[in-house]
Structure formats: structure tokens, C-alpha cells
Backbone as CSV, one residue per row, in Angstrom:
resi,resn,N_x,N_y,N_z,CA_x,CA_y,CA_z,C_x,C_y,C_z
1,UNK,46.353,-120.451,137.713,46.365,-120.450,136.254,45.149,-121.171,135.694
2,UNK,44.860,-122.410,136.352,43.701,-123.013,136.009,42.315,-122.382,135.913
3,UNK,42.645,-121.739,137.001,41.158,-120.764,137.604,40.925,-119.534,136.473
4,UNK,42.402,-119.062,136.634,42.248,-117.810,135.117,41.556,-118.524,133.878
5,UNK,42.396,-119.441,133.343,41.700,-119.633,132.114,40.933,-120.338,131.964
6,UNK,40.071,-120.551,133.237,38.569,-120.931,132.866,37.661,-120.272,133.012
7,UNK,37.692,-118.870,133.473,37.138,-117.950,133.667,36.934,-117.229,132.321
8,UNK,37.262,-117.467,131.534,37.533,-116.995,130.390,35.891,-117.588,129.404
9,UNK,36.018,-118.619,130.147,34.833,-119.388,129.069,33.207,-119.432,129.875
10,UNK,32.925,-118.470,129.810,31.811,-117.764,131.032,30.434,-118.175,129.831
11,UNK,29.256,-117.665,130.525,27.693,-117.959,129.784,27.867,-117.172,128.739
12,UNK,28.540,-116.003,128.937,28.661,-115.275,127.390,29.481,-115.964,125.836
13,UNK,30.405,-116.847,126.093,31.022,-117.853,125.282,29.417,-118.762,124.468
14,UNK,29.272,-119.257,125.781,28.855,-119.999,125.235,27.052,-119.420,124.162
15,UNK,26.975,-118.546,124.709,26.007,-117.909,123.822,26.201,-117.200,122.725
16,UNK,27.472,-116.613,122.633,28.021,-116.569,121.168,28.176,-117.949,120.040
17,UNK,28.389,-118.945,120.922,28.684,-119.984,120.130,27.433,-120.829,120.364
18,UNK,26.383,-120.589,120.652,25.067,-120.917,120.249,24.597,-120.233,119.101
19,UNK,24.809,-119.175,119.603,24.589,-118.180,118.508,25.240,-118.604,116.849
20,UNK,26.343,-118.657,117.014,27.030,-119.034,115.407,26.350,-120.211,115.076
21,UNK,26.620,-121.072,115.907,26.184,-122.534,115.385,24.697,-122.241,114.196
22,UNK,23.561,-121.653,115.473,22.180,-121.385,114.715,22.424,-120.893,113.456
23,UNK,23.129,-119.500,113.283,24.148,-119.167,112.002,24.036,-119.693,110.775
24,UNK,24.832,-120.502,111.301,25.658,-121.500,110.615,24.709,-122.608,110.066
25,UNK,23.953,-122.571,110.927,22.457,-124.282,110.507,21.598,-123.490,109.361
26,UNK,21.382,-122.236,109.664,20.423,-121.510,108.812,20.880,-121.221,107.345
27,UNK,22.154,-120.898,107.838,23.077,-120.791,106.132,23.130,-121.679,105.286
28,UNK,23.750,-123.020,105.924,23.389,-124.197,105.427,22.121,-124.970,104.930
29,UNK,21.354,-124.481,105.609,19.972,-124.669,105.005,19.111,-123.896,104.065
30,UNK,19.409,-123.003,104.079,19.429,-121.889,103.115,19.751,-122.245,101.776
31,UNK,21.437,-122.702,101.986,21.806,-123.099,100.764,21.318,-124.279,99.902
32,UNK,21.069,-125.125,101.131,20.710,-126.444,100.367,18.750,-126.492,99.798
33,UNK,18.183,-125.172,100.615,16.533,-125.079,99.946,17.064,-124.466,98.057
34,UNK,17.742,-123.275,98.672,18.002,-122.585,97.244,18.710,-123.677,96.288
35,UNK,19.921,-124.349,96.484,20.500,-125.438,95.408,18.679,-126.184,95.054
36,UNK,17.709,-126.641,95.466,16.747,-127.490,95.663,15.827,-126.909,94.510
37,UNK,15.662,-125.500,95.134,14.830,-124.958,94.025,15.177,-124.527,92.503
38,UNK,16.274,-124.351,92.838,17.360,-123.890,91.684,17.488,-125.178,90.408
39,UNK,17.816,-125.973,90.773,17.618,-127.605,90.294,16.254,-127.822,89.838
40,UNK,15.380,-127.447,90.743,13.784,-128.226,90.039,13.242,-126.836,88.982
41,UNK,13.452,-125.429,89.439,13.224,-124.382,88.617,14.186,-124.375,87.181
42,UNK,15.174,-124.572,87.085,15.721,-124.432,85.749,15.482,-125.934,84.877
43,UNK,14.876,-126.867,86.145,14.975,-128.079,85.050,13.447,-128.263,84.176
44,UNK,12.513,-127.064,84.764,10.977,-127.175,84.484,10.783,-126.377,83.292
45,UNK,11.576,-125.091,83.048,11.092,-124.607,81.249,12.440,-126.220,79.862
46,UNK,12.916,-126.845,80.750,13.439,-127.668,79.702,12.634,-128.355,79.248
47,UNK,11.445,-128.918,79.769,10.547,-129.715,79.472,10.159,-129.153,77.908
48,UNK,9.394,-128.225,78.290,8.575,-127.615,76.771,9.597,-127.111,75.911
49,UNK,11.247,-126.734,75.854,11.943,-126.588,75.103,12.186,-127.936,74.413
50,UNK,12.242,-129.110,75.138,12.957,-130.331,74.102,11.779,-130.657,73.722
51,UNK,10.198,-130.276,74.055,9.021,-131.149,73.881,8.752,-130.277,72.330
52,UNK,8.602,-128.939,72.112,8.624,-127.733,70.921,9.636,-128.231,69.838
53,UNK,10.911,-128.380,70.231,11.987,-129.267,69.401,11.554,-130.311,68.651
54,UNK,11.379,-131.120,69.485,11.206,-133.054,68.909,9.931,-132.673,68.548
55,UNK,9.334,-131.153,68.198,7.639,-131.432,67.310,7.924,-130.864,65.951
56,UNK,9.215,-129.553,66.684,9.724,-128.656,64.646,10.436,-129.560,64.324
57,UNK,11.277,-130.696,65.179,12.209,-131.813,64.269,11.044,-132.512,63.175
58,UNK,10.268,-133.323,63.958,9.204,-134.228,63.412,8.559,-133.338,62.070
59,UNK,8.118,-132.103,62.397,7.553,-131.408,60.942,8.169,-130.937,60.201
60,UNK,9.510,-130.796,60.608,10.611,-130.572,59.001,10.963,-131.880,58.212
61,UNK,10.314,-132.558,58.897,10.478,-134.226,57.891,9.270,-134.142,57.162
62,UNK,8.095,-133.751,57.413,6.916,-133.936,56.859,6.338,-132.842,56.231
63,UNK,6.482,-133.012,55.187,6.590,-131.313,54.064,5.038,-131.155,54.088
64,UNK,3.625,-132.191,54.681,2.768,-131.018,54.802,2.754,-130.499,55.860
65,UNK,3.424,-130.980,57.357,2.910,-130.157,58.675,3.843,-128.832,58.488
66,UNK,4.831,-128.857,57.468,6.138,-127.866,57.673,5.642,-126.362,56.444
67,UNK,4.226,-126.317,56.950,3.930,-124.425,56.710,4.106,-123.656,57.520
68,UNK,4.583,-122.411,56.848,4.721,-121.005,57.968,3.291,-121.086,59.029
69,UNK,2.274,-121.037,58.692,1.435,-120.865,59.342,1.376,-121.996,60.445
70,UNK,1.624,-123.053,60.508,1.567,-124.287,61.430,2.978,-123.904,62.510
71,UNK,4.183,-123.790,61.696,5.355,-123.657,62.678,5.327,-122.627,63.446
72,UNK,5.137,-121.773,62.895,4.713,-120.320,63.715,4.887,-120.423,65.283
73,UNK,2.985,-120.685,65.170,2.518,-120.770,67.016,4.019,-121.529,67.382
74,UNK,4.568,-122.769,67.081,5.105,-123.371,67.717,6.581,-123.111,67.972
75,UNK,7.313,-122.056,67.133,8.517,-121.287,67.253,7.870,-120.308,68.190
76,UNK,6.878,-119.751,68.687,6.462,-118.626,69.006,6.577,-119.424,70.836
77,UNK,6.081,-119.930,70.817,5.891,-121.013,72.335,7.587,-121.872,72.967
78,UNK,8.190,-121.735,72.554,9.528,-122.226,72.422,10.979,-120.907,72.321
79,UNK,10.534,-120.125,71.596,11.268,-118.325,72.178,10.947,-118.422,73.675
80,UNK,9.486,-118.640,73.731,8.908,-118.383,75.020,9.679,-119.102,76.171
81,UNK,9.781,-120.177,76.073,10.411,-121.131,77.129,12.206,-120.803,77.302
82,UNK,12.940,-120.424,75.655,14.094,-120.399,75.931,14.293,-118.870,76.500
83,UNK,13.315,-118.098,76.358,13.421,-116.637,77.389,13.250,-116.860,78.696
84,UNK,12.434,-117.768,79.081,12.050,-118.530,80.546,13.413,-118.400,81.501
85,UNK,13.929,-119.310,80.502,15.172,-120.591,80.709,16.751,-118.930,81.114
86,UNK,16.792,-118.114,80.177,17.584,-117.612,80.114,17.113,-116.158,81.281
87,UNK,16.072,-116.067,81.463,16.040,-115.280,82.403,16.352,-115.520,84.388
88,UNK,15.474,-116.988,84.310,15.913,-117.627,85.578,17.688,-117.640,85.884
89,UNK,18.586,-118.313,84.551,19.677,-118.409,85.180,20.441,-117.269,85.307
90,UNK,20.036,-116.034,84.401,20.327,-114.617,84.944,20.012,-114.507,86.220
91,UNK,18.727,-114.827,86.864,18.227,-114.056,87.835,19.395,-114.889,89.192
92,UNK,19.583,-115.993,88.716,20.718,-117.260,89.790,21.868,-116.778,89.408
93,UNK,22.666,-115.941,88.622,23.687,-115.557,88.602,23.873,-113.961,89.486
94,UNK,22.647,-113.078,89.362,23.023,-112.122,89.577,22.915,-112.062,91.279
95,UNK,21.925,-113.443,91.661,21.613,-113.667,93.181,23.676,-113.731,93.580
96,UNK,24.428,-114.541,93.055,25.447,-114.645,93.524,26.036,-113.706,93.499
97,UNK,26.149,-112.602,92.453,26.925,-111.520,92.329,26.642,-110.353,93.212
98,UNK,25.540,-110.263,93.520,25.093,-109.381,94.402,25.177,-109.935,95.746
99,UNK,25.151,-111.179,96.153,25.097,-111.457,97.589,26.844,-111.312,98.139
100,UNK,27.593,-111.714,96.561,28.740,-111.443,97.287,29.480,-109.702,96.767
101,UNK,28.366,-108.853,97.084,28.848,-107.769,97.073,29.179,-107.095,95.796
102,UNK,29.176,-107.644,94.766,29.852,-107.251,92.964,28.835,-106.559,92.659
103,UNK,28.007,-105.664,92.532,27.234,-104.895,92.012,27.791,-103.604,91.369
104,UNK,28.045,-103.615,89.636,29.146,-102.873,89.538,27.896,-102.397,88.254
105,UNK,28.016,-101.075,88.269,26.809,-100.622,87.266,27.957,-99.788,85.824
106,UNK,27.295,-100.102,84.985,28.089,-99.076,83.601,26.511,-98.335,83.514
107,UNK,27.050,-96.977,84.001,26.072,-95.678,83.817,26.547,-94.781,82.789
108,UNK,25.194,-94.808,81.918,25.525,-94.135,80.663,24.138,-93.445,80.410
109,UNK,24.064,-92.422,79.504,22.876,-92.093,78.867,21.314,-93.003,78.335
110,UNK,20.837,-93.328,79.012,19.996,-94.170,78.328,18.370,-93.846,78.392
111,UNK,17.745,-94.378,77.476,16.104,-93.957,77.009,15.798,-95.182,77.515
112,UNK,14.802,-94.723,78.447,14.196,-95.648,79.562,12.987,-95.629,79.011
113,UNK,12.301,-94.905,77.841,11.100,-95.480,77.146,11.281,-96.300,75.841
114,UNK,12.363,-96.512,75.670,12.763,-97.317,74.779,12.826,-98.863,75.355
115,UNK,13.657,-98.836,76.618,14.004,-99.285,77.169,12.896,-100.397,77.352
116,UNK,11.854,-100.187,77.863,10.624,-100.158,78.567,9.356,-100.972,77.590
117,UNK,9.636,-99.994,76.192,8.762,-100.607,75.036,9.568,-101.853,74.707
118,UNK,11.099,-102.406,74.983,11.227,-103.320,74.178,11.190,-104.616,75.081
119,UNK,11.041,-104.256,76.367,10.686,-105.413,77.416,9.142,-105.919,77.143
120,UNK,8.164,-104.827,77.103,6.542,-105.461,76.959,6.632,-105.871,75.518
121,UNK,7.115,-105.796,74.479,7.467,-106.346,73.364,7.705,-107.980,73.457
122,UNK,8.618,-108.050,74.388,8.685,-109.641,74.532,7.840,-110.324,75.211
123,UNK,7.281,-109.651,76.395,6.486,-110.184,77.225,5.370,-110.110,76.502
124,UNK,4.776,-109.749,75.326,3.613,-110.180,74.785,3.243,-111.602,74.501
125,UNK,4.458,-112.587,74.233,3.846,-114.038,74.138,3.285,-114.306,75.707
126,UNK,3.741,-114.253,76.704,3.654,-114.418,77.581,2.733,-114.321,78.464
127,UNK,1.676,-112.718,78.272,0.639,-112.198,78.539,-0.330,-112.852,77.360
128,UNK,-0.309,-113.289,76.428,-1.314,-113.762,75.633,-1.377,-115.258,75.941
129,UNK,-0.566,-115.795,76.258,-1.105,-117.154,77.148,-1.578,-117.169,78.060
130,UNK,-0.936,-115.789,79.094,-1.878,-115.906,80.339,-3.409,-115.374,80.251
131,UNK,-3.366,-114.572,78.776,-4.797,-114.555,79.050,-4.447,-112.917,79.524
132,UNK,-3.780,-112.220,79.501,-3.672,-110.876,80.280,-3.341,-109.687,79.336
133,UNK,-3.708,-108.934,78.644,-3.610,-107.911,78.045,-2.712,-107.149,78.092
134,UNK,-1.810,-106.756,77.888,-1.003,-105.500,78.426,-1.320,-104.176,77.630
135,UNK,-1.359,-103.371,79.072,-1.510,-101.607,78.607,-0.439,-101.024,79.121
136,UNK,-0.129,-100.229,77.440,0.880,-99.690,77.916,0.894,-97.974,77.709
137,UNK,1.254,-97.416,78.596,1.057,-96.027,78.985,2.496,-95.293,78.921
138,UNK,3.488,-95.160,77.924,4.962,-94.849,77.949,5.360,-93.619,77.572
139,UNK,5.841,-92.527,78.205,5.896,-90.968,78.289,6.734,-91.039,77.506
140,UNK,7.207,-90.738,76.367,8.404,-90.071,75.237,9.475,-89.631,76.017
141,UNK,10.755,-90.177,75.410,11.781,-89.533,75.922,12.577,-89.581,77.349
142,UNK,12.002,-90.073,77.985,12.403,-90.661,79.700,13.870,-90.716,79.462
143,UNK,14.728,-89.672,79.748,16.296,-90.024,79.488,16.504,-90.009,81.003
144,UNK,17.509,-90.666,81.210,18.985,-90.939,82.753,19.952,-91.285,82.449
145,UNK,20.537,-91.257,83.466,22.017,-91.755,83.701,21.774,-93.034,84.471
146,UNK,21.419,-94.409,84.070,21.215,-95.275,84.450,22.632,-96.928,83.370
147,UNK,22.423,-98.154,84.545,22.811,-98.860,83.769,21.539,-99.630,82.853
148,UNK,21.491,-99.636,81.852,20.848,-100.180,80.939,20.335,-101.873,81.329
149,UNK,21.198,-102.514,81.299,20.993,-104.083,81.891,20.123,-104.096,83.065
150,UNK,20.462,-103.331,83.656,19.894,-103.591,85.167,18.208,-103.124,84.688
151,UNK,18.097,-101.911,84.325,16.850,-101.466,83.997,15.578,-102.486,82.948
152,UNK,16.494,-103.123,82.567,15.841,-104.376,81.313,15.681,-105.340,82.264
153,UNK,16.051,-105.633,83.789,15.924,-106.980,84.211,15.039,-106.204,85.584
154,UNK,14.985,-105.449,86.060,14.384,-104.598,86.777,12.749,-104.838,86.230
155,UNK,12.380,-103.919,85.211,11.195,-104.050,84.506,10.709,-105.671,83.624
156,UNK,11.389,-106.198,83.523,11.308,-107.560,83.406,10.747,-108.675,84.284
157,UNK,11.162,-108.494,85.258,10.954,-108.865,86.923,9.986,-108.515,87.230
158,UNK,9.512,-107.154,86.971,7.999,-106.748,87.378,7.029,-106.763,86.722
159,UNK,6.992,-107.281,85.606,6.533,-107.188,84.013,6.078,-109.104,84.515
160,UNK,6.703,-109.707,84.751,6.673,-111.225,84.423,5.785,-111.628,85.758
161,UNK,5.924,-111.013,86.425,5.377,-110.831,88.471,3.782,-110.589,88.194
162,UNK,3.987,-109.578,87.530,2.422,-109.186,87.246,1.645,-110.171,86.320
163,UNK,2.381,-110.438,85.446,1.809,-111.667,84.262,1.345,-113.055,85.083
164,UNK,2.013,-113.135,85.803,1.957,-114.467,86.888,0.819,-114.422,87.713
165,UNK,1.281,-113.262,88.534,-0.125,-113.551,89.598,-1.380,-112.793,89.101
166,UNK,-1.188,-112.353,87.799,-2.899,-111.162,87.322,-3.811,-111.856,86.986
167,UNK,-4.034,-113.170,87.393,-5.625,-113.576,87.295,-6.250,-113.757,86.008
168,UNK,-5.353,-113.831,84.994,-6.005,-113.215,83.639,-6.323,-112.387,83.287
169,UNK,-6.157,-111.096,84.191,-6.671,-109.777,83.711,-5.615,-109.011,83.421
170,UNK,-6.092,-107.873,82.377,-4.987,-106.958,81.900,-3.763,-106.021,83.262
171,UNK,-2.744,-106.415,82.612,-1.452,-106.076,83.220,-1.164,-104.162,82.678
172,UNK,-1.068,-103.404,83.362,-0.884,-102.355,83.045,0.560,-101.670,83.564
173,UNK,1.619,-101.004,82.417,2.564,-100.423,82.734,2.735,-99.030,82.186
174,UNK,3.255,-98.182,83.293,3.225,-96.680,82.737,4.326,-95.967,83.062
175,UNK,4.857,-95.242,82.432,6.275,-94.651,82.413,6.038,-93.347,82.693
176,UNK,6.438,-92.220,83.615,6.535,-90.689,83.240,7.436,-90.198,83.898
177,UNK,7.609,-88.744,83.762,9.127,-87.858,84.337,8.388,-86.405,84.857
178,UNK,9.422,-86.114,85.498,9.133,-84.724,85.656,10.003,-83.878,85.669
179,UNK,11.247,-84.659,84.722,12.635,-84.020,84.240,13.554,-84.286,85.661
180,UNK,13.465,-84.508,86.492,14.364,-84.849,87.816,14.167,-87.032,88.244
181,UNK,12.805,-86.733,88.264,12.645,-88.079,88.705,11.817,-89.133,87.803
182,UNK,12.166,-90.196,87.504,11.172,-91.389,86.538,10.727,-92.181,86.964
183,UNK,9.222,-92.185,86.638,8.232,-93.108,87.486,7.776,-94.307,86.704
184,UNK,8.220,-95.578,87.036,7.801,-96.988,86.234,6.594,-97.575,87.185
185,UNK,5.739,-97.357,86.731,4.326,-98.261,87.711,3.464,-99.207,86.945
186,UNK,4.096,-100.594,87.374,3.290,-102.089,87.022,2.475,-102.206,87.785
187,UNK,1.016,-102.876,87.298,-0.069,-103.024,88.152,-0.871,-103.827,87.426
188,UNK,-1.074,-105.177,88.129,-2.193,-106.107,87.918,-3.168,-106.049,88.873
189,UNK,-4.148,-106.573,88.462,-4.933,-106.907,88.863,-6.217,-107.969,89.542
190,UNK,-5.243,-108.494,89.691,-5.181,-110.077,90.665,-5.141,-110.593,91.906
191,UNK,-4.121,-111.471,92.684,-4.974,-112.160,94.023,-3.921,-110.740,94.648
192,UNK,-3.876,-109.904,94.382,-3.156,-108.848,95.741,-2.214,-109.411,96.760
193,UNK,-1.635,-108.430,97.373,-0.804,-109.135,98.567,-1.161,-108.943,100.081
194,UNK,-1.407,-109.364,100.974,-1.647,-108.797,102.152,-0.588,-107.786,102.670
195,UNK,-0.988,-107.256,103.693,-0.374,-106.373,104.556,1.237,-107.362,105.167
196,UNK,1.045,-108.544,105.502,2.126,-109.008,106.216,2.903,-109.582,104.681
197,UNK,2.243,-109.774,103.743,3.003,-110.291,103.084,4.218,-109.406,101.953
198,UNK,3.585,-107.718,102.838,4.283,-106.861,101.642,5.895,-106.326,102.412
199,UNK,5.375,-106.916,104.302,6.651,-106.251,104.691,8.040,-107.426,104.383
200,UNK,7.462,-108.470,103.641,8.905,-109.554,103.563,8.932,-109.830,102.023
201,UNK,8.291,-108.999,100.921,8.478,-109.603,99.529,9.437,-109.617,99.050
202,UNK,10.317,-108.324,99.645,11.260,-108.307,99.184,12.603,-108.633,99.557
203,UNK,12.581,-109.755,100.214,13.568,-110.627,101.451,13.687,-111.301,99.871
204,UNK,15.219,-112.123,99.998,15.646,-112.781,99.342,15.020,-114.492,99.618
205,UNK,14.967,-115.206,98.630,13.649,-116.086,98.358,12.363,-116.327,98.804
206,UNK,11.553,-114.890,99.373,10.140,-114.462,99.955,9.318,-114.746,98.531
207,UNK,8.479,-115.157,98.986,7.007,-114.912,98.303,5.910,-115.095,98.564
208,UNK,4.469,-113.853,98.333,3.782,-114.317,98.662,2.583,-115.395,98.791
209,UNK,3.283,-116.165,97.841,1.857,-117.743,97.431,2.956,-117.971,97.273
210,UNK,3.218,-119.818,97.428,3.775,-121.008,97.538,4.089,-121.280,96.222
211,UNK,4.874,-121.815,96.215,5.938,-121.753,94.800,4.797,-123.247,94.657
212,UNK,4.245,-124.103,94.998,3.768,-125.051,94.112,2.272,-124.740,93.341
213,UNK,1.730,-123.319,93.742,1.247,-122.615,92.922,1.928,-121.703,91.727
214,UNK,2.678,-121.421,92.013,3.202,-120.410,90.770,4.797,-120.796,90.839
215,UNK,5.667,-120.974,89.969,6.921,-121.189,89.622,7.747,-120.111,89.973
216,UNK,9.080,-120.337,90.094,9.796,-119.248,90.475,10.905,-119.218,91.353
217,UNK,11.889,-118.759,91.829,12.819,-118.827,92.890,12.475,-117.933,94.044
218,UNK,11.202,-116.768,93.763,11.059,-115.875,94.689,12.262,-115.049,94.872
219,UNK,12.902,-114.695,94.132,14.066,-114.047,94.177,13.917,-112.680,93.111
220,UNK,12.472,-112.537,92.201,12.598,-111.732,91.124,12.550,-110.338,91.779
221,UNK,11.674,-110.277,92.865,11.435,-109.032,93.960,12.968,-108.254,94.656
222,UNK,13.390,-109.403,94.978,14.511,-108.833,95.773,15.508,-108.299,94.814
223,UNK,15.340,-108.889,93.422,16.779,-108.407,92.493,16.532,-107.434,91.825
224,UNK,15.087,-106.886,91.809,14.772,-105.310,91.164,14.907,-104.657,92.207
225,UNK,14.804,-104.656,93.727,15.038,-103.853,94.796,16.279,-103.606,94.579
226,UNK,16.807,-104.398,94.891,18.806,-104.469,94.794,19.424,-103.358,93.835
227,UNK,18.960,-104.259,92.187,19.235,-103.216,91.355,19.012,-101.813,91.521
228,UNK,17.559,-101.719,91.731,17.411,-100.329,91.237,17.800,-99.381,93.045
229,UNK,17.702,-100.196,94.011,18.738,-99.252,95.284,19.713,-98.726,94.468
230,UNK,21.007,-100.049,94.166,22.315,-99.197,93.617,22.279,-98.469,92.295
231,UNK,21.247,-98.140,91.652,20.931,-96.817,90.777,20.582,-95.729,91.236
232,UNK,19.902,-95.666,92.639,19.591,-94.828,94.016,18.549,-94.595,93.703
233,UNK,17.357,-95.211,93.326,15.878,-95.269,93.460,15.518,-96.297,94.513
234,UNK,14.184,-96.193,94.408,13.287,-96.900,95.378,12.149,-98.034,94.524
235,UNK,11.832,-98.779,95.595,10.576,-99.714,94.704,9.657,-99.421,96.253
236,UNK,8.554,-99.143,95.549,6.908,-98.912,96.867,5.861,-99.625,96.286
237,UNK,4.987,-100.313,96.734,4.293,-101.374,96.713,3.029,-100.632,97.366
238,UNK,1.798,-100.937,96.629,0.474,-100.549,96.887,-0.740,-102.200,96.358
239,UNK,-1.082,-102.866,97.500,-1.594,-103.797,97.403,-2.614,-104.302,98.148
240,UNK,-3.845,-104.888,98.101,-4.664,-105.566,99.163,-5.132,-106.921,98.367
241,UNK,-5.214,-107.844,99.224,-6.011,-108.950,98.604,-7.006,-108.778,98.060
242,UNK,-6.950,-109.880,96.857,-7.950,-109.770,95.750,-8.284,-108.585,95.067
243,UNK,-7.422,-107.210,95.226,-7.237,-105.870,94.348,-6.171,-105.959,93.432
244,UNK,-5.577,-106.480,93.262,-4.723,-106.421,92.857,-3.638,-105.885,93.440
245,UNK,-2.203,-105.487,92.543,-0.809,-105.249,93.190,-0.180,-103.755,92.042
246,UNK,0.415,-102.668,92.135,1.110,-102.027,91.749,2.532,-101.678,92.310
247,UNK,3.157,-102.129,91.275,4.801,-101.765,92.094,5.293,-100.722,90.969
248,UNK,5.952,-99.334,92.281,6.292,-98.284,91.458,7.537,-97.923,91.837
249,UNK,8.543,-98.164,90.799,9.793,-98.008,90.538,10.506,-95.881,90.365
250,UNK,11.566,-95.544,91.435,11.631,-94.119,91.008,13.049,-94.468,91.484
251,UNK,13.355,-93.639,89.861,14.673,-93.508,89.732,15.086,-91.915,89.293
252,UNK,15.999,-91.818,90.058,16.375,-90.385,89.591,17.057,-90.527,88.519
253,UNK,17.203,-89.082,87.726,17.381,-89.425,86.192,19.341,-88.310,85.999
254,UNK,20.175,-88.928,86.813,21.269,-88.678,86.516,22.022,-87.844,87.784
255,UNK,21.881,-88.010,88.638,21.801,-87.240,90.005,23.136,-87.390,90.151
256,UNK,24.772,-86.564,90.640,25.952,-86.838,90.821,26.051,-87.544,91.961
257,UNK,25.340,-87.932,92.814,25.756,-88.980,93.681,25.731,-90.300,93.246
258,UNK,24.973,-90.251,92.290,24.933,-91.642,91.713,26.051,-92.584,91.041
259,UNK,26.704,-91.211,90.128,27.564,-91.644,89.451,29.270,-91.255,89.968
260,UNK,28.782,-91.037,91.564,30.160,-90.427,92.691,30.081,-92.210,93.176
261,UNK,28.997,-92.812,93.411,28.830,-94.448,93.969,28.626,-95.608,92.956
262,UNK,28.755,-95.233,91.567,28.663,-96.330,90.578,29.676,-97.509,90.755
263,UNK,30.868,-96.676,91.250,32.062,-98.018,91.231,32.027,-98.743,92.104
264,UNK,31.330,-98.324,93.234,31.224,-99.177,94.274,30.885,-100.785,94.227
């Protein structure tokens, strides 16, 4: 009996349970980089929100700094930060919802050049600080059977990606159809990505430059992949260092498999 049930606990045991352990260390560490970044990333657009505040508090006391023309810039810089603020903890909510499987789309009729114009709309404060122009190239009429939300945080993600790493140079986005399929292609023109760095961008917290260069969770890549998979498009990436980067989004525009796997 002794002999049986120790036979039981052979080199293969124990390499499964090497195996988990490693698992298990990586998960844990995982969690505790992401809690890390998560903490120092949402606590960094608070800065310039309470700093914009305590400056419109101070000039609504002082009836000459308190002209339209003076408050302006400074309501204009402070939208900016609380869009910051509200997009990151979207992007940390939807990391949870999607990792634990909830990806639940409401597919409806929607104008994806509408869609599209009212994202670079916002991102104009954003590109005018960086110094980056945006061109926009948007085909009339782009209709699908898409979820709307997802498509606003999708192009958002790639819209803000490009603003970031484009060097200061103009950010270009272009929309077209060919009545079956819709083509979204962002493209800056900045430090590019290498070859090794394009096969992991879209790994969940990948990126290619070091977050103490550019801000971020590295998570904006992986959550427009995600999304726009369960809409049943694709994201393809065309990049070399120092050329800049184009990421081109294709979504089919109402296809019945799509909306046979929406509930999923």
C-alpha cells in the first residue's frame, strides 16, 4: 500500500506543481505591477486637475483675471485632464471586464463617420499641445451594425497613441467603405515601432517605449484589439523606426455572424 501510493507522486507531479507555482508567482506579480501602475497613472492627470481648479477658484475672486478670454485657455486645459482622468479609468475597468470574460456588445445601426468626427473633435486640445495637427480624411456615411461605445474607445485609443508618440508631427486619420467592409487608418509620424516590438504591442500591458517616457498603462493597444475582435474585425499594424506607425482598423459593416455572437 505504501509502495502504491507513492508511486503516485512521480517527476511528473512534481513538474506540474512547479509549473503552477511559476503560475501562480507571475499572476501575482502581474497583479501587483498593474495595481502599481494603476495607482501612479490615475494619480498623475489629478495633479493639473486640482492645479487648473485652485487657478479658476483664485480668478473668480479677482474680477480682473475673471475674463472670458483669460479663463478660456484654462477651462480648455482642465476638460483636457478630466478627459485624461476619465478615459484611463474606463480603459482599468474595461481591462477587468474583458479579462474576466464580460464582453457583451449592444449592436445597433450606427454612423461610424459620425462616430469618428466626434472623437478627433475632442482630441483637438490634445493634438494642439502636442504640437500635432490632425488630418482628417472621413468618407460620408460609413454605416454598420456595430456597438457604438466600443467604436468611440477603439478610435480613441488609437487617436491618443498616435498623439503621444507623433513627434510633433501631424497625426492623420481616414475612414472609407466599400459597402461590405470599413477601413479606419491612424498614422503618425514619429519614433515608429520595430519589427520585435510589433509582434507583442498588443499583449496586455506591452509597450513599445518605457512608460517613464510616455504615460500610460500600455493597455490602450490591447483594448482596441479586444474590442474590435468581438465586433469581428481586425487591427494590422504597418511600422519601422523613426517612420512612423499606421494602425488600420476593418470592421465588417453588419455581417450575421456577428450579430449570431454578440451575446456571447
Amino acid at each position: 500500500m505504501t509502495e502504491a501510493g507513492s508511486s503516485r507522486d512521480g517527476p511528473c507531479d512534481d513538474v506540474d506543481k512547479d509549473r503552477l507555482i511559476k503560475e501562480l508567482r507571475e499572476a501575482v506579480q502581474a497583479r501587483d505591477e498593474f495595481v502599481a501602475i494603476a495607482a501612479h497613472e490615475l494619480r498623475n492627470p489629478m495633479t493639473p486637475i486640482l492645479m487648473q481648479v485652485g487657478g479658476l477658484l483664485a480668478a473668480a475672486r479677482d474680477p480682473r483675471r475673471c475674463r472670458p478670454e483669460l479663463l478660456a485657455p484654462r477651462l480648455e486645459n482642465l476638460e483636457l485632464a478630466v478627459r485624461e482622468f476619465v478615459r484611463r479609468s474606463t480603459a482599468l475597468l474595461d481591462v477587468s471586464r474583458i479579462a474576466a470574460g464580460n464582453v457583451r456588445l449592444e449592436l445597433a445601426d450606427v454612423d461610424l463617420t459620425g462616430v469618428v468626427r466626434r472623437v478627433v473633435d475632442r482630441a483637438g486640445i490634445a493634438a494642439r499641445m502636442a504640437r500635432s495637427p490632425l488630418e482628417a480624411d472621413l468618407q460620408e456615411g460609413v454605416m454598420g451594425i456595430w456597438d457604438r461605445l466600443s467604436l468611440e474607445e477603439v478610435t480613441e485609443n488609437l487617436l491618443s497613441n498616435a498623439i503621444k508618440f507623433g513627434a510633433g508631427k501631424p497625426v492623420s486619420i481616414a475612414l472609407t467603405s466599400d459597402g461590405r467592409t470599413a477601413l479606419l487608418a491612424v498614422r503618425d509620424r514619429g519614433i515608429g515601432i520595430s519589427e520585435a516590438d510589433r509582434a507583442r504591442i498588443f499583449g496586455r500591458f506591452e509597450r513599445a517605449v518605457t512608460r517613464r517616457e510616455h504615460g500610460g498603462f500600455g493597455i490602450g493597444l490591447w483594448l482596441a484589439n479586444q474590442l474590435v475582435t468581438a465586433m469581428g474585425g481586425g487591427i494590422a499594424v504597418e511600422s519601422a523606426p523613426g517612420e512612423g506607425t499606421t494602425f488600420t482598423v476593418s470592421l465588417p459593416q453588419g455581417s450575421a455572424e456577428q450579430q449570431e455572437t454578440s451575446g456571447t
